[in-house]
N, C-alpha and C positions, 0 to 999 in steps of 0.2 A: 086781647092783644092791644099792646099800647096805641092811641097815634101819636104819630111822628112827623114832624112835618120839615122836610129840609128845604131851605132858604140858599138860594144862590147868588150873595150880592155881586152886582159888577155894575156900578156906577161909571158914569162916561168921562170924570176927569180925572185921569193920571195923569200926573205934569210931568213924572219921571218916563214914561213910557208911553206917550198921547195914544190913544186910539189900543190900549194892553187888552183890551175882556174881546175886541171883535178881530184884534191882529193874527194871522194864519202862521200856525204851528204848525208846522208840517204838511201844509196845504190846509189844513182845515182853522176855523176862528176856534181864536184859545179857548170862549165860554164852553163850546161841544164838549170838550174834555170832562170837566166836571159836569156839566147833564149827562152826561154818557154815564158815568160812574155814579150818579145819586139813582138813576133809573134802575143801574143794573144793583143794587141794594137790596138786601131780600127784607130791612127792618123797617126803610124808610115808607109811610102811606100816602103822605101827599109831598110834591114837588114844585116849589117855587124860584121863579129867578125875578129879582127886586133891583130893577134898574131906572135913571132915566136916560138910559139912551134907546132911542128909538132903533138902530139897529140893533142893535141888543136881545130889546124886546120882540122884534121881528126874528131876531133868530130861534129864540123861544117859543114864539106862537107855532115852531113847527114841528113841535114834540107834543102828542097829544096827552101825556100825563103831566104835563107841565103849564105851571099858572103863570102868568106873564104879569107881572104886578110893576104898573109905573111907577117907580116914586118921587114924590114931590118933590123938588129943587130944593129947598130947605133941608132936606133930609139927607141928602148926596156932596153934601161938603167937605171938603179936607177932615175937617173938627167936627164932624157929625157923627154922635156916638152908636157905635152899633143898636145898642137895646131900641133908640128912638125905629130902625129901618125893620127892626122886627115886631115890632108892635105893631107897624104900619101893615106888616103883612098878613100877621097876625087877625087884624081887624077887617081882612078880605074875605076872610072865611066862617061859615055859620055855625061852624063847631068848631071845638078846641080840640086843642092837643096836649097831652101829656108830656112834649120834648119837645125840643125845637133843637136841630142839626146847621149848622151854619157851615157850609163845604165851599173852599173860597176858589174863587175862579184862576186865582193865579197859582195854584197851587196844581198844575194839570198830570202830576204824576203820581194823583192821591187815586189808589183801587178802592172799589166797593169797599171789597175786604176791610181795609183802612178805616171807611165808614163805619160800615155796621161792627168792626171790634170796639170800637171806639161808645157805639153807644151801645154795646153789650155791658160793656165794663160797667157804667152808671144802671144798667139795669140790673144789674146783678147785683150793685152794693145801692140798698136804694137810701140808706142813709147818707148816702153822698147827694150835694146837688148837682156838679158839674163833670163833663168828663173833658179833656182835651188829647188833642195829637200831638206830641213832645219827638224830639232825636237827644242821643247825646253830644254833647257841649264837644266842641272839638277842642283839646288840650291846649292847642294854639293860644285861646281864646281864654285860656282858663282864669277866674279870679286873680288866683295866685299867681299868676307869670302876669299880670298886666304892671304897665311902670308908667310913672311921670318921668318928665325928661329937665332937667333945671340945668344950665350952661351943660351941655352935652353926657351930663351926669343921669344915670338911668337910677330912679329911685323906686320903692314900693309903692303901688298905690294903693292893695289891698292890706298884702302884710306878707312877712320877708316871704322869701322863696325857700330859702336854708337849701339851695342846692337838689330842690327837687323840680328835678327836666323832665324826665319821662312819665309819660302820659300812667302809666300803672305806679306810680308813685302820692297822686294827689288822687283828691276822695274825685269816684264817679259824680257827676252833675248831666243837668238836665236842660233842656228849654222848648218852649213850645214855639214847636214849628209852622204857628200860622194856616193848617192847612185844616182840621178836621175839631168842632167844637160843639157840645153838647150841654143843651142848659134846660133843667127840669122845669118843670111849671112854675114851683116853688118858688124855684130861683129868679125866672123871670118877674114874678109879681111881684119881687123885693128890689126890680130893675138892674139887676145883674145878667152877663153873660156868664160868666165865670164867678159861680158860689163859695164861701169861704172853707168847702168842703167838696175841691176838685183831684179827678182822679187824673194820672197818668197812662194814655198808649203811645206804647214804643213803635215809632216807625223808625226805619232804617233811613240813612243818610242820603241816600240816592234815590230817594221818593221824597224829601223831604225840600227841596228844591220852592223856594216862594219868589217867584217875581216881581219882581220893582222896579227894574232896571234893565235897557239890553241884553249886558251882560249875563245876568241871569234867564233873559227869554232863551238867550242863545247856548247857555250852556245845560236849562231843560230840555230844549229840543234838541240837543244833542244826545243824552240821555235815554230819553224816549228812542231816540234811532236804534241806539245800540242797545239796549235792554228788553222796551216793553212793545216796538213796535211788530204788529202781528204781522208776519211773514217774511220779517226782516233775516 
């Protein structure tokens, strides 16, 4: 059996959202969400949450499968690249791992499920090195419909549109939703998260929800109300 070691960063400085990894979603702090879901994982073997905030970490030490890993102030910056806070965690442990799962904290509508399809998928194809959690690209948004605007004049920015509006008209696209990331050993030792040979799992759009901002706290936990919350 592989191990797996999933990594829960929640770092203590969001500017856009002060205090986002320990603010209460529904009564509970948002970090719970994602320990809740890496715990309940049937692929995941060890469990870490890589913060330095001390409440944080205090919330963590109260899960007894979960490893509470401080990390250094230099490592928890804005411009602090992921690979550096995994290594760091990396290096807490006297054995290795075969994967490393990085399940983000603001992501709190992300299922097990989620998790472990996600590092199925790279298990399965193991000439791949990375796998990620992707939605599809909402039409809105699409290449093709984006425009410059020069004296009130709406121009292409990608390239023309030729009159395709509807969403079934322009090719399917993709983008990774931030929430579920899977990088092989391999991959890691080349200092990558995401290898030049990453796979796609499809989450739906209402799980796909990433916090950054109020408005997003606010409109996942609304979500949660209405969908996933048990006995709602």
């Amino acid at each position: 059996m592989a191990k797996i070691l999933g990594i829960i960063p929640a770092r203590a400085g969001s500017k856009r959202l002060p205090g986002k990894n320990t603010r209460l979603f529904d009564g509970k702090p948002l970090i719970t969400y994602s320990i809740a879901s890496a715990l309940n994982s049937t692929l995941i073997t060890d469990i870490a949450v890589s913060s330095d905030s001390e409440k944080v970490l205090e919330i963590a030490s109260n899960y007894q499968r979960v490893k509470a890993i401080k990390r250094p102030v230099e490592l928890a910056g804005d411009l602090s690249p992921a690979i550096d806070y995994v290594k760091h965690a990396l290096e807490q442990y006297e054995h290795t791992f075969d994967y490393v799962v990085i399940i983000q904290a603001s992501s709190p509508l992300t299922q097990s499920n989620d998790i472990d399809q996600t590092i199925q998928l790279l298990l399965n194809h193991p000439e791949a090195d990375s796998s990620v959690s992707v939605m599809h690209l909402d039409h809105a948004i699409h290449p093709v419909k984006l425009k410059t605007m020069k004296d009130n004049v709406l121009l292409p920015y990608w390239e023309e549109e030729n009159g395709r509006m509807a969403a079934h008209e322009l090719p399917e696209l993709f983008v990774r939703n931030c929430a579920v990331y899977v990088s092989s050993k391999k991959s890691l030792e080349l200092g990558k998260i995401i290898g030049d040979h990453c796979l796609g799992y499809l989450m739906p759009r209402e799980r796909s929800v990433d916090i950054n901002e109020l408005i997003d706290f606010e409109f996942a936990e609304l979500l949660y109300k209405k969908y996933y919350k048990v006995g709602s």
